[in-house]
N, C-alpha and C positions, 0 to 999 in steps of 0.2 A: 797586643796593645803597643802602641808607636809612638816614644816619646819623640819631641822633637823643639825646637826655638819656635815662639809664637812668632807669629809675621805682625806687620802692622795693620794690615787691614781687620786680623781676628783682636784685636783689643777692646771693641764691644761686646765681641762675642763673651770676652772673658768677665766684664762686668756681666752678661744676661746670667751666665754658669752662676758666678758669685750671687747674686739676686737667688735663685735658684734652690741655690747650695745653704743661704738663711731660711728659707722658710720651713724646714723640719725646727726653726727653735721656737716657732710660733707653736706648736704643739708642747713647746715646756713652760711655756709663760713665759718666754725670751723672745718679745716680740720686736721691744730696741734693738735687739740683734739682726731679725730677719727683718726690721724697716732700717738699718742701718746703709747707708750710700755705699755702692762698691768704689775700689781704689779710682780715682777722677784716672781720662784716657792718659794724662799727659806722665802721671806718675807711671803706672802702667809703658809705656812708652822709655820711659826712665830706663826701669828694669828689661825692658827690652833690648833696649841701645845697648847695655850693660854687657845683655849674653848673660841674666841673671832670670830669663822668662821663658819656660818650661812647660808645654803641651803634651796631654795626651788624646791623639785624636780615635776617629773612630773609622770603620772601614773606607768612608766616604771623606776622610783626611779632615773632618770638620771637628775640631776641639772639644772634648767633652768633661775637661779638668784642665788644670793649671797650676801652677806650684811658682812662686815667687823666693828668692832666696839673698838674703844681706850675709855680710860676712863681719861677726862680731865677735870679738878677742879671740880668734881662733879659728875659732870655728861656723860651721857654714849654717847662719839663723833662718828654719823656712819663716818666712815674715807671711805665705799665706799657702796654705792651700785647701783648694775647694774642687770637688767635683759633682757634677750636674746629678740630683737627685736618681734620671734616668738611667745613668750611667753606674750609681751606688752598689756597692755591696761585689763588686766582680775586680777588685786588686787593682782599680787603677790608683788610688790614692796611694797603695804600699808600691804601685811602678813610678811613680813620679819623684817618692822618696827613697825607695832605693835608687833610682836614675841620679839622684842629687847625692847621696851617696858615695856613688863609684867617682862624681865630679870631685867631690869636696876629697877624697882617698888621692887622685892625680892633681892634685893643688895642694898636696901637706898640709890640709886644716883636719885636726883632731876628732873635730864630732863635729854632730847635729845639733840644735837646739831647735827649741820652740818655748812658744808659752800656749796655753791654753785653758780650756775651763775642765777642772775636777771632775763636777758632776755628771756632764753631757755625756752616752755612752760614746757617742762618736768624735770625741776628741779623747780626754788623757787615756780612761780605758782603752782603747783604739791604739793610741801609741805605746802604749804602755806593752801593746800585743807585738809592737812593731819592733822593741827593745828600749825604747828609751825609759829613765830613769827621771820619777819627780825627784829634784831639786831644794834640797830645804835649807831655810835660811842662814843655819850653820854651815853650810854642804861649799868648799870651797869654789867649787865649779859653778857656782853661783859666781856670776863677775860681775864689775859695776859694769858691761855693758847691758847684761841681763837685767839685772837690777833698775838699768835707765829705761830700759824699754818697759817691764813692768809699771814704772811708777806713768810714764806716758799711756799707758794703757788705762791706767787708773784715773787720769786725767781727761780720760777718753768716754771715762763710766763704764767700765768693762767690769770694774771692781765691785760691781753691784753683787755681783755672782763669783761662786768662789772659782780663783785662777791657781794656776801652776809653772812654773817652769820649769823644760824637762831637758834632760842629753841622751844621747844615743853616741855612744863611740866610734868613731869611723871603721868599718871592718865587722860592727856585731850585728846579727841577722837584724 
């Protein structure tokens, strides 16, 4: 699998994956989720410009996942990552965050975060396999930027369903 920076012409493609990549929550009764808008081209574009926009393509060099990444009190936040259902279940999602990984280890940012939902197997389970650690509200590594993205999230109606926020250490499998 070949990570690599999304070009500008793959930035729909990366909304079609994200479209894609919702529709296993219509199977949970999370159908807000999978009719939820993928990020607009231009933010997308953002992250691009940044050198914060991460592909995993497929033999045919055509994107088959994507990982988005802010960088919040520390440490390096994946703000999204989604891979195309067809693509599922074969280590590209654990290649795109280990890749962000070894980035955020050569930038001296401490960990990973994420937030995500509890119960889905394929989010906190999933990460939870990857190394990272839920987050509780006591738990100092809870930061107020984590905290601001949560409460934004919750503003977003994400909070319908239970979330989490998680870290992973830079350096732990």
């Amino acid at each position: 699998m070949r990570i690599r920076a999304a070009a500008p012409a793959e930035l729909p493609l990366l909304q079609d994956i994200e479209r894609a990549a919702g529709e296993p929550f219509r199977t949970l009764g999370m159908a807000a989720i999978a009719d939820d808008d993928p990020l607009p081209l231009d933010v997308l574009e953002s992250y691009r410009c940044a050198g914060r926009a991460w592909v995993a393509v497929d033999a045919a060099d055509r994107p088959v996942a994507y990982l988005l990444t802010d960088t919040v009190d520390g440490a390096a936040h994946i703000e999204q990552v989604s891979v195309h259902p067809d693509a599922a279940r074969r280590g590209v999602g654990r290649a795109l965050i280990e890749h962000l990984a070894a980035a955020a280890g050569k930038q001296g940012l401490a960990a990973l975060t994420l937030t995500t939902f509890t119960e889905v197997p394929w989010n906190a389970p999933y990460y939870a396999r990857l190394g990272f650690r839920p987050l509780t509200d006591s738990d100092p590594a809870l930061t107020e930027g984590l905290r601001a993205i949560s409460r934004a999230e919750a503003d977003h109606g994400l909070s319908v369903w239970p979330r989490v926020c998680m870290r992973r250490e830079v350096g732990a499998p």
